[in-house]
N, C-alpha and C positions, 0 to 999 in steps of 0.2 A: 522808701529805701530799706535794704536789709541792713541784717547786720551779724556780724559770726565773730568769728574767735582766730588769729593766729598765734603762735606757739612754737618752743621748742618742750618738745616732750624727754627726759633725763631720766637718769635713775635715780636723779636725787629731789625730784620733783612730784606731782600729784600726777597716777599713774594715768594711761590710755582708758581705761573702762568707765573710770570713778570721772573722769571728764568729760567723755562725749554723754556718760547722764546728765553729768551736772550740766551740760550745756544744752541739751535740748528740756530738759526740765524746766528751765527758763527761757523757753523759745528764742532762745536765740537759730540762727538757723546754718550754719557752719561751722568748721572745725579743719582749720589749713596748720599743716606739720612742716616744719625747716627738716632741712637733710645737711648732713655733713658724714661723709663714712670716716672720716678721721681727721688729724691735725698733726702734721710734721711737726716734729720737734725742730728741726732748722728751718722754721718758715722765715723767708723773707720779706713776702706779699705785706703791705701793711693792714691793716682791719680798714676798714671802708668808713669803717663808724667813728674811726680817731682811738687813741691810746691803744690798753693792753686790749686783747681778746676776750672778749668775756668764758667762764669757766663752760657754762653751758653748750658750747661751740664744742668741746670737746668729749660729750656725755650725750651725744641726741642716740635715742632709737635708731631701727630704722624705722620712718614713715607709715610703709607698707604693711608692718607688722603692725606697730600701734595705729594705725587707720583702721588694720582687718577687728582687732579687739575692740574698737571704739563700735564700730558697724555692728558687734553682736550684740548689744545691747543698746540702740538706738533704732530708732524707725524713720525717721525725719529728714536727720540733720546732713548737709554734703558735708563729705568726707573728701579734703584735698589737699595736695602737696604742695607747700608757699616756702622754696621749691623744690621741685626733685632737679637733680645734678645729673642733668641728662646727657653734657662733656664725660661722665664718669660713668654711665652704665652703657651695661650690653642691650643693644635696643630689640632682642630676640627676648631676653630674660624681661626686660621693663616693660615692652607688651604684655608679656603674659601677667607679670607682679598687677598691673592696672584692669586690665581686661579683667580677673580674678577679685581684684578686689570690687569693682563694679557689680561683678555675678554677685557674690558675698551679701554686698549690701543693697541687693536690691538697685542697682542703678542711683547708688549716690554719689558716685566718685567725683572726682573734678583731680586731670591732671595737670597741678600747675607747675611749668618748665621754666629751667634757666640757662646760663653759660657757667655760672659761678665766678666767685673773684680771687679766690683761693691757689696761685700756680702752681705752688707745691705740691699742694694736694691731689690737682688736676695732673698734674705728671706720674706720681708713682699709680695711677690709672693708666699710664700708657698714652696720653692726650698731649699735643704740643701747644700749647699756649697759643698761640701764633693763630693756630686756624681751626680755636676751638666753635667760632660761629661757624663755618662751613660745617665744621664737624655736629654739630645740632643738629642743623638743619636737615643735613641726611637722614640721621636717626629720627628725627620729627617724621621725615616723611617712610620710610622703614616701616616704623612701629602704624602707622596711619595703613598701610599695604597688608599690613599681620594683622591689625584688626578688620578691617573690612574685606578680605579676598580671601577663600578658601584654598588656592591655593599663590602663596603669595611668595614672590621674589621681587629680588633687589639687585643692582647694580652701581654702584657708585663709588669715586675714590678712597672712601673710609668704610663702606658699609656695603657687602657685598655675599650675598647667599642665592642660589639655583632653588627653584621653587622647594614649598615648604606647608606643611600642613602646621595650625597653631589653631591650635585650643584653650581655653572659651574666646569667644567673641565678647565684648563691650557688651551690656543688656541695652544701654544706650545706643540709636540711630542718629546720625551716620556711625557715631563711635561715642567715646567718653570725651567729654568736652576739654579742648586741649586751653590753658589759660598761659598765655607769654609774660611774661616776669620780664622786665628792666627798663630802663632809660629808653632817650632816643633812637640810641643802636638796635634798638628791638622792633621798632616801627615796623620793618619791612618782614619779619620773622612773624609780627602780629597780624600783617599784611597775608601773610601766605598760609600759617597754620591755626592764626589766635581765635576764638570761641568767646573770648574775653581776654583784655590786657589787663592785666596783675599788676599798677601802677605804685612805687614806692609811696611812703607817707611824707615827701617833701615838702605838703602844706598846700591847703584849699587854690591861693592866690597862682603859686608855682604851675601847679596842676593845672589849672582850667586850660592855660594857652595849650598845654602839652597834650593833652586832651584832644586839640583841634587839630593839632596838626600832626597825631595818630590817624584820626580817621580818614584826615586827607590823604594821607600816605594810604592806606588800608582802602579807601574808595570806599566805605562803606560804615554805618553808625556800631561800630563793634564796644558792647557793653563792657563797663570799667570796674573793677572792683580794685577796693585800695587798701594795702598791706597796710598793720602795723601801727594802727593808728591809736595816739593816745586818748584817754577816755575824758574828757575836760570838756564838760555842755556847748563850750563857746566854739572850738575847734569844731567839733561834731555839726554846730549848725552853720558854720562856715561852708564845710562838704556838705551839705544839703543842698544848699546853691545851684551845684555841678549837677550834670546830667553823671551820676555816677548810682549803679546800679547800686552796689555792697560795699560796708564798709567790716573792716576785719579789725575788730581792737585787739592791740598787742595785750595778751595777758603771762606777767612775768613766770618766769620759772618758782612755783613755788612750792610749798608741801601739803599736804590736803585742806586742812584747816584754811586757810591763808589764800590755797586757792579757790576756793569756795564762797569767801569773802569776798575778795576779788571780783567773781563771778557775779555775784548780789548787785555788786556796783554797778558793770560794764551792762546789767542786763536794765538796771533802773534805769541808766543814761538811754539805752535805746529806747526802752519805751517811752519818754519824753519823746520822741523823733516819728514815734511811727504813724 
């Protein structure tokens, strides 16, 4: 089993460079970034996680940028997005942002996509709630035509351009490996775009069934890597169990000191595992 790191990267936390060192310094072998472009002040969405919003939800980077600074001082480790808010971008601009950062680092990237839970947020993007899955899916397939077709167009209710030259390409074949982020509702999006399902940290027990019945949906054994997971030996060898490729321990927002510590920890528990 692997094992990497996800994250929200802040301004008030341990920066992008000083991280993806510390993190392949200790072999660990990833480095997955949360996206959020902002937070209404009138949200009405509740947090998925229960109570207030945590502060860091309103301080992330963007990804893209702290991924490309991580990838200049790294050789190793993938560099991916746990996840980018692909209801929220322009899927001509988010080819390129991925494509680019793939070039950068040598073919480490990994794009990992969502819907998002956020309406508010998702609206003043211009996105209706309602038929923000159609709306992915387009752009999934968009961005997948701009990376592999020189010259590449599109037609669809949401997404729609007359041939198009885009440069760079992914260094990666067929492309940069797309990874589907969510629940059940995701099966059939993991089914048509996933490279890997990006499975929340619902717990070893939860997971295994849901596991089964991705692939049956998918027709096919598509490797699992699991968000978020906290660092506690017992839990860890529980997910060994599973046929699950990587596992990503959540590592808190912290300051350099602290995240470093941190770090020392998350990387001793995987070496027990490997």
């Amino acid at each position: 089993m692997k094992f990497g790191v996800s994250t929200f990267i802040t301004d008030q936390g341990i920066a992008p460079i000083a991280l993806g060192r510390a993190i392949e310094e200790r072999g660990l072998d990833s480095l997955f970034l949360a996206e959020h472009t902002h937070i209404p002040v009138d949200r009405r969405t509740p947090y998925p996680g229960g109570g207030e919003l945590p502060e860091i939800y309103y301080r992330t980077l963007d990804p893209f940028v702290a991924l490309s600074a991580a990838a200049a001082v790294t050789e190793r480790i993938l560099l991916g997005t746990g996840i980018a808010l692909v209801v929220q971008r322009d899927p001509i601009i988010t080819a390129k942002e991925v494509a680019s950062l793939d070039l950068v680092s040598g073919g480490r990237a990994v794009f990992g996509v969502g819907v998002g839970w956020n309406e508010e947020e998702m609206e003043n993007h211009g996105t209706d709630p309602r038929t923000r899955g159609r709306l992915v899916d387009e752009r999934l397939r968009a961005i997948r035509e701009l990376w592999t077709k020189d010259k590449a167009e599109f037609h669809g209710d949401f997404v729609d351009f007359d041939p198009v030259y885009s440069w760079p390409k992914p260094v990666q074949r067929p492309h940069t490996p797309i990874y589907v982020g969510g629940g059940e509702g995701a099966f059939k999006r993991v089914a048509a775009f996933g490279d890997a399902w990006l499975a929340n940290s619902a717990g070893p027990e939860e997971l295994a069934p849901k596991i089964d019945r991705m692939r049956s949906v998918a027709g096919r054994d598509v490797p699992v890597t699991v968000y978020a997971v906290q660092k506690e030996p017992e839990i860890v060898e529980r997910y060994t169990r599973l046929d699950v490729e990587r596992l990503l321990f959540y590592l808190p927002t912290m300051p350099l000191a602290e995240s470093l510590s941190y770090l020392d920890e998350l990387a001793a528990v995987a070496e027990r595992f490997r």
